[in-house]
N, C-alpha and C positions, 0 to 999 in steps of 0.2 A: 776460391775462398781463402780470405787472409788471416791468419791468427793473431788474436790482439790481447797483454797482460794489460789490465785494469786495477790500479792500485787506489785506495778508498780505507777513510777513515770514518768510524758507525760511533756514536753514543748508544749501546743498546740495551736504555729503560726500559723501551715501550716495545721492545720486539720477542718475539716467540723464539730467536735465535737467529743463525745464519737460512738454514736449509728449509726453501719452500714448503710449506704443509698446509692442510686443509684450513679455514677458515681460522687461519691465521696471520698476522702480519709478520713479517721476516723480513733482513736486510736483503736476501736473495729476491725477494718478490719483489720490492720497492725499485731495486736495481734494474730489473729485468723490465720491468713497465716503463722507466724510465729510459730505459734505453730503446725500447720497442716504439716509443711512444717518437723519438727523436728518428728513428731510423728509417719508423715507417715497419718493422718489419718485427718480429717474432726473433727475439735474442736468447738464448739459453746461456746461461753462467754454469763454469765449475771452479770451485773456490782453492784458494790452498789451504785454511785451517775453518775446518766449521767453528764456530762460537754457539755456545748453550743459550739461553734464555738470558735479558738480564749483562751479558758481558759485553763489555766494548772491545773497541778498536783502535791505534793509533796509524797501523799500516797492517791492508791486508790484502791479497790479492784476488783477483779472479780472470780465468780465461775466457774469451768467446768467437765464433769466427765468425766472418760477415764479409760478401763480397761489396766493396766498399772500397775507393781509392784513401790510401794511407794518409795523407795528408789531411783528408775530410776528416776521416777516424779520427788520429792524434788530438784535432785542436778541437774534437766535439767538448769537451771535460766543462767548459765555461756554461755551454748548450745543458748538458743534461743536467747539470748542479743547480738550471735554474728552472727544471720540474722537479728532479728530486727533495724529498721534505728535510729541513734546516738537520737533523740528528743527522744524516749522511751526505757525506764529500767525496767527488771522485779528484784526486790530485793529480792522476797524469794517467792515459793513456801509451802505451809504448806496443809496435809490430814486434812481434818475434817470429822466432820460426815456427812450422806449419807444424813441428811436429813436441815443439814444448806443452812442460804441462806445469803448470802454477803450483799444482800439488806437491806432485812427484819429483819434480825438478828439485823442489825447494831443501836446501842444507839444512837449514837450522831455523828455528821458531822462540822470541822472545817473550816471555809472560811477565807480568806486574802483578800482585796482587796488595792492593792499598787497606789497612786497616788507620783508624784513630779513636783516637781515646781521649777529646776533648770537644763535648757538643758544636758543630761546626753544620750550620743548614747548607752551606757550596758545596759540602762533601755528602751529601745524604742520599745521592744517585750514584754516585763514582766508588766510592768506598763503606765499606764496613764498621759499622761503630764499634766498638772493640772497649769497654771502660777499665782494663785487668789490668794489673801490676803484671808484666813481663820481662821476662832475666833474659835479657838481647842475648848474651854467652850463653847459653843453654841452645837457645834459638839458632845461634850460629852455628854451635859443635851439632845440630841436628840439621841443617844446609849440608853441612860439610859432608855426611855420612852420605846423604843423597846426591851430593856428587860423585859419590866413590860408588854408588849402586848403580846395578846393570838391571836387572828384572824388576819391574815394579809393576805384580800383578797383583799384589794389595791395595794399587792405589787406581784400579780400574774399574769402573760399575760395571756389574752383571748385564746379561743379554747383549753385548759389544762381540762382533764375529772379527778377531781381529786373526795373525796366523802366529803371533809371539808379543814376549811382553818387556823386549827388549829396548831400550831408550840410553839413548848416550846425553850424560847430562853436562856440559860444558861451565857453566855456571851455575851456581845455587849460593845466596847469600841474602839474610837480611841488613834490612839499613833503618834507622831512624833519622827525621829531620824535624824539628820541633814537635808539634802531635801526632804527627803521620809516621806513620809505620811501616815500611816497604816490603815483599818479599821477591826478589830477582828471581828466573830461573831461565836458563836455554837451554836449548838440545833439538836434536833433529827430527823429533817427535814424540809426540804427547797421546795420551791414551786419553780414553773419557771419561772427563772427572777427575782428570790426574792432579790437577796442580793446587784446587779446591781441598782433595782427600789431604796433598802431602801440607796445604799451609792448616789446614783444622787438626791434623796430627802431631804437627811441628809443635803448635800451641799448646797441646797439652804437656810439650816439653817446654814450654819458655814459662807455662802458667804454673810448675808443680804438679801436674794431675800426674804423669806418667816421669820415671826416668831417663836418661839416656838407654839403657840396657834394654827397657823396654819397651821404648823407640826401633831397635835395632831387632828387637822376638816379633816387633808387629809388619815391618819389612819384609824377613825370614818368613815370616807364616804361610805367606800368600794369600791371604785371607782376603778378602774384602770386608768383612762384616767386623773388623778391628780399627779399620782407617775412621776417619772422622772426614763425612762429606758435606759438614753443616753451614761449613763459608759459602754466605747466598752468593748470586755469581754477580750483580750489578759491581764488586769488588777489584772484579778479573778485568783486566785489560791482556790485546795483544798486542804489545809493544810494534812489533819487527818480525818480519818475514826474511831471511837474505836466500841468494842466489849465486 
């Protein structure tokens, strides 16, 4: 058996998330039929970042092993892209070694989350309608602070079996470009709920509702029931996986 990383781009409106579940659609299940359907054979995926309900993808990966000469593998990507349904793309195939893991392996994890604030129907699956007067400075000096944080177990939904709530954040910054609103973030990992909680709490710094000071008492808390997890996730993209 040979191990193969699978890298794949989802629009996901119409999906229940990444991870297979009952009498649901998922990118996981779409993938996996796809690929079983091509190979002939029963393919199990493990992903490197699940995605919630609703969020997309620009690069994400997944592992699977399959005894299968390399070359058939690699150049299947044309094959399975023309069962799989138009919202999902596989971009390349690549062998690795037998004992990588897509997950675990993985450094660092790029987020996007898009807001705008000028009736736009292109952007009514991708992004978040947003209509509020926002102070971008406000918004920034509240980037910046979640760069410099270590613990971010306020910004984790309950019932998550994790073993700490440690995250290293490399980047955090918003940006505006005409209507669109951008919120950047990396790091080597993300909790559940995390990037939703930290841009719906950001906002009530960029909108007036909360301070700076009290941005910084709702981080400290640890709380979960002080974060703002109300940014729906069709918003959220994952930019970038790296390696």
């Amino acid at each position: 058996m040979s191990r193969f990383f699978i890298e794949v781009s989802y629009k996901g409106t119409r999906y229940s998330g990444f991870q297979v579940q009952q009498n649901a659609i998922t990118v996981q299940s779409e993938l996996e039929k796809a690929l079983g359907t091509y190979f002939r054979e029963d393919i199990q995926l493990t992903g490197s970042s699940r995605t919630d309900a609703g969020v997309h993808a620009k690069q994400n990966f997944f592992h699977f092993d399959i005894d299968k000469e390399e070359e058939l593998v690699c150049r299947s990507a044309y094959h399975i892209n023309s069962i799989l349904p138009n919202d999902i793309a596989v971009n390349s195939i690549i062998k690795v070694k037998d004992d990588a893991h897509c997950r675990f392996d993985a450094v660092s994890r790029a987020y996007q989350y898009t807001l705008y604030n000028k009736r736009d129907p292109f952007l009514t699956e991708v992004a978040y309608y947003y209509p509020y007067k926002i102070d971008m400075e406000q918004l920034n000096i509240a980037a910046t602070i979640i760069k410099e944080t270590v613990d971010f177990q306020t910004f984790c939904k309950r019932n998550v079996q994790v073993h700490h709530y440690r995250c290293d954040i490399e980047e955090s910054f918003w940006e505006q470009r005409d209507h669109q609103i951008f919120y950047n973030v990396k790091g080597n990992r993300f909790l559940r709920g995390m990037v939703r909680g930290l841009v719906g709490t950001m906002l009530k710094v960029g909108t007036g509702k909360i301070n700076i000071e009290t941005f910084i008492e709702i981080i400290n808390s640890k709380d979960v029931q002080k974060a703002d997890f109300s940014m729906p996730g069709h918003g959220l993209t994952l930019m970038k996986v790296s390696y």
